[in-house]
C-alpha positions in Angstrom: -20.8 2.0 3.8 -21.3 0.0 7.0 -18.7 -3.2 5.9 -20.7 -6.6 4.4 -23.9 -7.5 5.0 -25.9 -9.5 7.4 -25.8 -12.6 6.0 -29.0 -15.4 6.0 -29.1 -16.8 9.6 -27.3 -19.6 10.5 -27.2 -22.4 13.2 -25.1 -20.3 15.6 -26.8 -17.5 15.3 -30.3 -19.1 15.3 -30.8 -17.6 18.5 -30.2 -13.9 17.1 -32.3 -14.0 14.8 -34.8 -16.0 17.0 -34.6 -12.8 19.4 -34.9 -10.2 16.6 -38.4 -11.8 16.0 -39.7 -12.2 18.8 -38.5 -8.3 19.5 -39.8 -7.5 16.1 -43.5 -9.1 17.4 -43.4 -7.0 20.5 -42.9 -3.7 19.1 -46.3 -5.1 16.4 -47.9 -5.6 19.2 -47.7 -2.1 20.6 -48.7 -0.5 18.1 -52.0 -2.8 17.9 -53.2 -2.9 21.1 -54.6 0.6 22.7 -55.4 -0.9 26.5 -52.4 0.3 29.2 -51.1 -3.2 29.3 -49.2 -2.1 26.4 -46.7 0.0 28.3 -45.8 -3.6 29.9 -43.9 -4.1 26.4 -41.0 -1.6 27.0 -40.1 -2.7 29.8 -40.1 -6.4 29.1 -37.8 -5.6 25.6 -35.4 -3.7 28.0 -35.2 -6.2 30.1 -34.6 -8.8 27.9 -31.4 -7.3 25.8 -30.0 -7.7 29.1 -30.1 -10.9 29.0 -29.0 -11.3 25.7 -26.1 -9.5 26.6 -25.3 -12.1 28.7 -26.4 -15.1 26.3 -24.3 -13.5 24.2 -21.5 -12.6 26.1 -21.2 -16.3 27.1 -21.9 -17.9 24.1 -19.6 -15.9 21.5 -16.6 -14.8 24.2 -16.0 -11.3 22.8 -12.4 -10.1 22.7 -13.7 -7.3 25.0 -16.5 -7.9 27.7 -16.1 -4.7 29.5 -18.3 -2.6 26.9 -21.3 -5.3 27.0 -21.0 -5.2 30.8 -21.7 -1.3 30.4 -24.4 -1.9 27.9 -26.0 -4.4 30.1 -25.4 -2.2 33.0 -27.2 0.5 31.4 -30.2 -1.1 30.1 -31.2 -2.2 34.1 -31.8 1.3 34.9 -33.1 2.2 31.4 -36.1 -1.0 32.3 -37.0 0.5 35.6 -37.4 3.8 34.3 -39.5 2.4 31.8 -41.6 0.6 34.5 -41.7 4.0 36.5 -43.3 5.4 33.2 -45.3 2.9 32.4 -47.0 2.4 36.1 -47.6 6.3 35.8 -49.5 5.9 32.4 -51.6 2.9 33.4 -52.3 4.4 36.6 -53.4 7.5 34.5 -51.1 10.3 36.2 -48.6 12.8 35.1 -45.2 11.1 35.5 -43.0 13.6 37.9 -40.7 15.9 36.3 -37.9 15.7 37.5 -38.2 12.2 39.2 -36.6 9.0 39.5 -37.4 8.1 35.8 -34.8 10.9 34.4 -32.4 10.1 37.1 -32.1 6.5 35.8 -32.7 7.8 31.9 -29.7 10.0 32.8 -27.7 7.6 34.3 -28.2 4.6 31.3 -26.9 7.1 29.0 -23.8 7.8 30.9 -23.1 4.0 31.0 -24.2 3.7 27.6 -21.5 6.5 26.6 -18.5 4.7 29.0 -19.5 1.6 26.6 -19.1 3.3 23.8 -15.8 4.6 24.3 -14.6 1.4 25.2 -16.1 -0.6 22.3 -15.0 2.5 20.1 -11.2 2.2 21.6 -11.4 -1.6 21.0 -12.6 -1.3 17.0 -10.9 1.6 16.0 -7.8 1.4 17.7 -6.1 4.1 19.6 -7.4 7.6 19.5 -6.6 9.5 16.5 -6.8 13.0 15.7 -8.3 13.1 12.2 -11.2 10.3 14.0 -11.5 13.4 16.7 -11.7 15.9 14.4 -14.3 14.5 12.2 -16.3 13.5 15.0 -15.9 16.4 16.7 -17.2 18.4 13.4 -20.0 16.1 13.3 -21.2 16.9 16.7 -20.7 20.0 16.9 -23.0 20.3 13.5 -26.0 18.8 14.6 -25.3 20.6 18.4 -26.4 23.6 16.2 -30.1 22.3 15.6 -30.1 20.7 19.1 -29.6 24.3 20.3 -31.8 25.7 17.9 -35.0 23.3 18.6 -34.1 21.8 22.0 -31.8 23.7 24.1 -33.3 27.5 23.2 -37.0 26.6 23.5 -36.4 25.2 26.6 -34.3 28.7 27.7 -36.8 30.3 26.9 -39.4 28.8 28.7 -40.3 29.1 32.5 -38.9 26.2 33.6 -37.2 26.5 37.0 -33.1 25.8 37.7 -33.4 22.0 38.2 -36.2 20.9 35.4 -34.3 23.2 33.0 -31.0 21.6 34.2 -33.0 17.8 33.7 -34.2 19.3 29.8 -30.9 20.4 29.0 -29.2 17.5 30.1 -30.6 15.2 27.8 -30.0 16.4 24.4 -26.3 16.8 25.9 -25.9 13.0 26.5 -27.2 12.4 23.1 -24.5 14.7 21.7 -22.1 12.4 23.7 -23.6 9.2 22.1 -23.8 11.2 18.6 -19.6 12.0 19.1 -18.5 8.6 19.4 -21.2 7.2 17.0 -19.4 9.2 14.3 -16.2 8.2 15.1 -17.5 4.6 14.7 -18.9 5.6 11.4 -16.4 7.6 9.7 -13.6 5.0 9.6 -12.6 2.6 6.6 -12.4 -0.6 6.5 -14.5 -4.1 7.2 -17.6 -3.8 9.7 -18.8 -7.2 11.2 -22.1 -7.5 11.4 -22.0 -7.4 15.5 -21.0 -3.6 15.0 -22.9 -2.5 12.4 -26.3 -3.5 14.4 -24.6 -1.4 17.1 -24.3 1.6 15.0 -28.1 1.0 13.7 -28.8 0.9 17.9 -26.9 4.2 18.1 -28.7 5.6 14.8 -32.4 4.7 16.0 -32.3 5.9 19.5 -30.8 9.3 18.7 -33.4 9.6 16.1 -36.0 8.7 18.4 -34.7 11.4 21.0 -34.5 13.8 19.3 -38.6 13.5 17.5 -39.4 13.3 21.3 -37.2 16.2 22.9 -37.8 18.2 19.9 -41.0 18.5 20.1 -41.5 18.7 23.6 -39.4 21.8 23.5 -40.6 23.6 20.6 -45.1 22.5 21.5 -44.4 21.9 25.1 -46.0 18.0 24.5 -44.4 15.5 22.5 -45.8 14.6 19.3 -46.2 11.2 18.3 -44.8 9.6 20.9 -45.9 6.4 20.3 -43.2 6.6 17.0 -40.3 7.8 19.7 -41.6 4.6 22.1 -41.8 2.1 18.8 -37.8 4.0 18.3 -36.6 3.1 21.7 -37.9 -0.7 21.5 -36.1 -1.1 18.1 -33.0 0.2 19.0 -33.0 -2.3 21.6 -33.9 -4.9 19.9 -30.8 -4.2 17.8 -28.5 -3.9 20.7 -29.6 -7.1 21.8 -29.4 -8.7 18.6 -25.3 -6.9 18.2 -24.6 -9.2 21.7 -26.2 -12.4 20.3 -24.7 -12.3 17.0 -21.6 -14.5 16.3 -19.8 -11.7 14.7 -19.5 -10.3 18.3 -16.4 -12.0 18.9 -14.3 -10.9 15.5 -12.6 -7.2 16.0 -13.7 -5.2 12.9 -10.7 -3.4 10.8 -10.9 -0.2 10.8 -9.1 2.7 10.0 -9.5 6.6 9.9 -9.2 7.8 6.2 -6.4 10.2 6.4 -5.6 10.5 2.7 -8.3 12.3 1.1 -11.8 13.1 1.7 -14.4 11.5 0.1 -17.2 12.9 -1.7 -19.8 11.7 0.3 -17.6 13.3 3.5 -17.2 17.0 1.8 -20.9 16.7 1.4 -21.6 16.1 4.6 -19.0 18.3 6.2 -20.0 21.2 3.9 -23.5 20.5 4.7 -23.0 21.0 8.9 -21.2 24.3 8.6 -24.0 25.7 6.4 -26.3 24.4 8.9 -25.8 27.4 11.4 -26.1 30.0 8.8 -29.3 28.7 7.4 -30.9 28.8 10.7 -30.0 32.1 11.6 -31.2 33.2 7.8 -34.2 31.7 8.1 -34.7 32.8 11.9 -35.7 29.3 13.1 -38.0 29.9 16.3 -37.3 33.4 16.1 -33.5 33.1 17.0 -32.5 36.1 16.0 -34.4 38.1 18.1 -32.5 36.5 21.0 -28.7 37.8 20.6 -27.4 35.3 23.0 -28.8 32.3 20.6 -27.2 34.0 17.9 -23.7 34.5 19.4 -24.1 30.8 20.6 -24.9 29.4 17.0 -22.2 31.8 15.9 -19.9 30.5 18.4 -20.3 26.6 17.3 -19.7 28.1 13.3 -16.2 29.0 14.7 -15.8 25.8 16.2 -16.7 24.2 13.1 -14.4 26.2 10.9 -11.7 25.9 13.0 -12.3 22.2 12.8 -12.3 21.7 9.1 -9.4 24.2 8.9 -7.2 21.6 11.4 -8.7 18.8 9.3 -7.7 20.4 6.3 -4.0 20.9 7.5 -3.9 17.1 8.7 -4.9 16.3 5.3 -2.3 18.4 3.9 0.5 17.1 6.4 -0.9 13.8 5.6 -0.7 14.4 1.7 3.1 15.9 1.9 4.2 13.0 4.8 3.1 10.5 1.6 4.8 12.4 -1.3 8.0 12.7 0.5 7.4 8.8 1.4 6.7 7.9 -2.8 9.6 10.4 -3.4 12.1 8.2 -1.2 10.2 4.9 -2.8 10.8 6.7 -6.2 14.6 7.1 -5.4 15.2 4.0 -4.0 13.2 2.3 -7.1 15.5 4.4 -9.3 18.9 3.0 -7.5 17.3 -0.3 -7.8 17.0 0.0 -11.3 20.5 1.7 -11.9 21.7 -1.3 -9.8 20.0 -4.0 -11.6 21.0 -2.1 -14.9 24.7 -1.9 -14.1 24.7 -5.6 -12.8 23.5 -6.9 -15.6 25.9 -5.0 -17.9 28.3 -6.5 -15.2 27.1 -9.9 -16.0 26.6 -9.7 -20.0 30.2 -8.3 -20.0 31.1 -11.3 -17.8 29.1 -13.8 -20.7 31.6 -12.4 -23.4 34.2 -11.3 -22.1 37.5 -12.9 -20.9 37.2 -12.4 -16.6 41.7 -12.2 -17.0 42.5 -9.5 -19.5 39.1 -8.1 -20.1 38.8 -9.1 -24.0 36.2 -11.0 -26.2 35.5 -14.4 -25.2 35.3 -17.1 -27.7 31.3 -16.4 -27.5 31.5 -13.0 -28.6 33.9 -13.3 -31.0 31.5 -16.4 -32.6 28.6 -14.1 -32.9 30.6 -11.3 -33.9 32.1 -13.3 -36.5 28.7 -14.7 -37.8 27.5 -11.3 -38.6 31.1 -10.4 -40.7 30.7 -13.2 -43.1 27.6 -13.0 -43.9 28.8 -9.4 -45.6 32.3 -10.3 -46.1 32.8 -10.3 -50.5 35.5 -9.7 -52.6 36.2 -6.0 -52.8 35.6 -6.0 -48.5 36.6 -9.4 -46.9 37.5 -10.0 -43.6 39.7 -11.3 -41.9 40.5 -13.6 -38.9 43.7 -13.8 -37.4 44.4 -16.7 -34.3 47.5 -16.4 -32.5 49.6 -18.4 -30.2 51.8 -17.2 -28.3 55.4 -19.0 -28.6 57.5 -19.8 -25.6 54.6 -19.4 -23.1 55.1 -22.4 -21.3 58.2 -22.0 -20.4 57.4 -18.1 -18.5 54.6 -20.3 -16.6 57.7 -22.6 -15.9 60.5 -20.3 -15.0 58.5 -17.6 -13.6 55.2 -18.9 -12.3 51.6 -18.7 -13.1 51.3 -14.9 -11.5 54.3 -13.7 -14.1 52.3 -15.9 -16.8 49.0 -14.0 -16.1 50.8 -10.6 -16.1 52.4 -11.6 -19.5 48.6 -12.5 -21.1 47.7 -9.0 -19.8 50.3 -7.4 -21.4 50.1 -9.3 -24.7 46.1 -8.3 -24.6 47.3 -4.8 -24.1 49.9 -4.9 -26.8 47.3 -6.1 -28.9 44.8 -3.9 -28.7 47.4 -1.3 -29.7 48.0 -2.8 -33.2 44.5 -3.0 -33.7 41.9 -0.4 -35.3 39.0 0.9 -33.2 36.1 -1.3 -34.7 38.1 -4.3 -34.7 38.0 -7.2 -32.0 40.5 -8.9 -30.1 39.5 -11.8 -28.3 41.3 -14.1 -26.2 40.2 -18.2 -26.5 41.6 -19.7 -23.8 45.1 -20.1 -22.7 47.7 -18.2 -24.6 45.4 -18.1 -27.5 44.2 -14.5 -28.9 42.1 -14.3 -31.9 41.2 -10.9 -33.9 38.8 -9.9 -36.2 39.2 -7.5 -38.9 36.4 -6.1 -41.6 36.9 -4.1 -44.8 40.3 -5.4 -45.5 41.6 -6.5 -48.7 44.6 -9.4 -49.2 47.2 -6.6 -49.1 45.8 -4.4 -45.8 45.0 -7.7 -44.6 48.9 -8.8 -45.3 50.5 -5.7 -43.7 48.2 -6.0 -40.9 49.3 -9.3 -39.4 53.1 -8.1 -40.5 52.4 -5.3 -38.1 51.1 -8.1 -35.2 54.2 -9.8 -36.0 56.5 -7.0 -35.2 54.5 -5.9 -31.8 56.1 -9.3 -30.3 59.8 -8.5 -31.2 60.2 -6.4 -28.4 60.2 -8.1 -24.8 57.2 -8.2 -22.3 58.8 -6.3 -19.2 57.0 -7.9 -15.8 57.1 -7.7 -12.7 60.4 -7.6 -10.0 62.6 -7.1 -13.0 61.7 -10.0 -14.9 61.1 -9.9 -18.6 59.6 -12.3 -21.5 61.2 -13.0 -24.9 58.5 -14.2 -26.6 57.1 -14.6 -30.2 54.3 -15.7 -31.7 52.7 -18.0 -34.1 49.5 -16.7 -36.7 47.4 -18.3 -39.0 45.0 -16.3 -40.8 42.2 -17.1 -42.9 40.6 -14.6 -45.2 36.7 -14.7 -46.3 36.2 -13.6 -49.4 32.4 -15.2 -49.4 29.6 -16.1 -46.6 31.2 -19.0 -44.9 29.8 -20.1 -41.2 32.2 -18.9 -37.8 33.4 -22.7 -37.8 34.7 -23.3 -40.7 36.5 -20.1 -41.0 37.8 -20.9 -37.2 38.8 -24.3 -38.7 40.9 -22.8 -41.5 42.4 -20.6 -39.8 43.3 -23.1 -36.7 44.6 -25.3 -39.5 46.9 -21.9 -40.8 48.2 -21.8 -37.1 49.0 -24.9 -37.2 51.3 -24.8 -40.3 52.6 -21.6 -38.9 54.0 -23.5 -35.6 55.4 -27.0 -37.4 57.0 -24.2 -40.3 58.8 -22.6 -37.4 57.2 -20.4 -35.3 57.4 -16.7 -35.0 55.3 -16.6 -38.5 52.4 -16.2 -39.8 50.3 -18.2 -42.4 47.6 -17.4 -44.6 44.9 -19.8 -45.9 43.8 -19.2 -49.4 42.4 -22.6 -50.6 42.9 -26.3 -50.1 45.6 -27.0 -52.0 47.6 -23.5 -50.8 48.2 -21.1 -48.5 51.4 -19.0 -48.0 53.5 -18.2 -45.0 54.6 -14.5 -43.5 58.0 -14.3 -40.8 59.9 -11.5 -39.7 62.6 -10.0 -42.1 65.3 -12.1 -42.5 63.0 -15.3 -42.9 60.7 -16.8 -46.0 57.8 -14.8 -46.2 56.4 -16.9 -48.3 55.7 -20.9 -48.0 54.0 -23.4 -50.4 52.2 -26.9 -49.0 
């Protein structure tokens, strides 16, 4: 829960470790020896995390020094009010109540909370309000049993003003320390070592304080108070150890979990707001006879509800800020994806297509034509008809290269309104068009390139009056059986070519290699023998 875990010592932190023993020894021998010189123990451990603070402090260089400076701020008062009570107990008197002792007990746990807050500001960032409100839900839980077996006892018994004021005060500053130990605790993220032992501190004196205070309130005399003392020495003993451990000087990453509430959270969430019920069901000390403990404990249920109703909402905000964020991700994902879809139409249609007058390219037609001849037969061949376009030299002469373009453009155009629907027309370069027809036999095949043939015998009308006389030259070659794209491109290349040395303006169809015959408009030989 806490982050990793302390790992086996190391040479730098030899000297934590060391410490931790020799802390770990002290509070052993404590609990073995019965003579007063034991109460000399306390007050040697206190004093000695503050110099660990400072061993530490100048060995690791902590981002932050101003919390340790608190810390060991606090822990000089916190030794002489243990050597107050301890001189009292060797000398075999009551310790004063009210005295110096809870003056300086008082005043440790106001530095210790000033630490606190700034060690907390320094891990966990800036204040937030979900880390407020869980804290604050925390705190005000486990105020409820501090009222009901500290704080009421002690109202009701005959305490004057100032020792009630001293009794009271105590569990208070412990609710302080138990607010900004939760925040500490319900974050996410990596703990180093340094603040985990911090936490433990945290975890083991408020334990301690409240086995002492709570029964000194509820029996008037605290019970086992050598286990509260034994509390107290540990706790330092980890604060110590926090300074002197390397980790001291790496910020932990934390974070306040905003999205969702873990189980082991609800749990513990659910388990504080049933908390003041319980006591008042089961009349803990006899609260209910007392109203003003009831409307108290009553009072803090509010709190608490109101609290997990504001965490709640921040949850909810939280949960609809994040769906409105995955439904702008979504949306921009999806225009990414149109994009990326339409560009690479954009670029396959660039791959096979002709980037002047938007026809096949010699690619497509190559794979196109692969896939007709392998079902071309007798009863439904198909056909492949090249043209070239006669006289197109001398537009690009006269005119220019703009007027020649325009002309291609128009010729494509032209074409493709000869042409069925499932056939393709593909330009290969230059004034060079090819189609591709399917299903045809030799007649339909025949009056199909007579119909190409008339298309060019009106003229091409361009731009700033100009027009274009010109013609064009075919050679066909029809597939009858599976042949491969370049020999059927051969033959019919070979078919043009007989077409332009017959004449132009004609087209010629390759049957075999010993024949072919020749088509030209009306008025010439339609048909032409090798």
């Amino acid at each position: 829960m806490f982050g990793p875990r302390l790992r086996l010592p190391s040479r730098r932190d030899a000297v934590a470790w060391a410490y931790a023993a020799a802390g770990i020894a002290a509070i052993v021998v404590y609990l073995l020896i019965s003579s007063t010189a034991r109460y000399v123990l306390p007050v040697l451990v206190q004093a000695s995390v503050v110099l660990a603070i400072v061993v530490g402090v100048i060995r690791n260089r902590p981002r932050s020094v101003l919390p340790w400076c608190l810390f060991a701020a606090a822990m000089a008062p916190y030794a002489a009010a243990d050597m107050i009570w301890g001189l009292y107990q060797m000398h075999g008197t009551e310790v004063p109540f009210p005295g110096l002792a809870d003056m300086l007990y008082l005043g440790t746990y106001v530095l210790f909370a000033a630490g606190l807050l700034t060690l907390a500001r320094q891990q966990a960032g800036r204040l937030h309000w979900v880390g407020l409100l869980d804290a604050g839900i925390v705190t005000l839980g486990f105020a409820t049993l501090a009222w009901a077996f500290i704080i009421a006892p002690f109202l009701r018994s005959e305490l004057s003003a100032w020792p009630l004021a001293v009794s009271i005060a105590y569990p208070v500053t412990d609710m302080v320390l138990l607010s900004v130990t939760a925040r500490l605790m319900l974050t996410t993220g990596t703990r180093t070592p340094s603040l985990v032992l911090c936490i433990g501190w945290l975890l083991v004196l408020l334990a301690a304080d409240g086995l002492y205070y709570g029964t000194m309130a509820t029996t008037g005399t605290a019970i086992a108070e050598d286990v509260s003392e034994v509390g107290w020495m540990l706790s330092s003993v980890l604060l110590g150890l926090a300074a002197l451990h390397s980790s001291v000087a790496r910020p932990s990453r934390l974070a306040y979990e905003q999205e969702r509430l873990s189980r082991g959270r609800q749990s513990i969430l659910i388990g504080l707001i049933l908390m003041g019920p319980l006591i008042v069901v089961a009349d803990v000390g006899g609260i209910r006879a007392q109203p003003v403990n009831v409307t108290v404990i009553v009072a803090m249920m509010a709190g608490l509800s109101l609290l997990l109703v504001l965490r709640v909402v921040f949850l909810a905000q939280y949960a609809q800020v994040r769906a409105a964020e995955a439904r702008t991700r979504a949306q921009a994902l999806a225009a990414s994806l149109r994009e990326q879809a339409e560009l690479q139409k954009q670029l396959s249609h660039q791959a096979t297509h002709d980037p002047l007058t938007g026809l096949a390219n010699r690619a497509l037609l190559n794979d196109r034509l692969e896939s007709a001849l392998v079902r071309c037969s007798a009863e439904s061949s198909a056909g492949l008809v090249i043209l070239d376009l006669d006289g197109f030299k001398e537009v690009n002469d006269t005119l220019g290269h703009p007027a020649g373009d325009e002309l291609l453009v128009d010729v494509a155009q032209r074409l493709m309104g000869r042409v069925r629907e499932q056939d393709l027309v593909a330009r290969l370069g230059g004034d060079e068009f090819a189609l591709l027809v399917e299903g045809v036999d030799a007649r339909t095949l025949h009056h199909y390139v007579t119909r190409i043939l008339d298309s060019f015998q009106d003229p091409f009308v361009l731009a700033h009056g100009h027009s274009a006389d010109v013609t064009t030259s075919v050679g066909v070659r029809r597939v009858t059986r599976p042949t491969t794209p370049a020999e059927a491109l051969r033959d019919a290349d070979t078919a043009l070519y007989r077409a332009k040395t017959a004449g132009k303006n004609q087209a010629v169809f390759f049957e075999s290699p010993r024949h072919s015959s020749a088509t030209a408009p009306q008025g010439a030989d339609r048909t032409r023998h090798r």
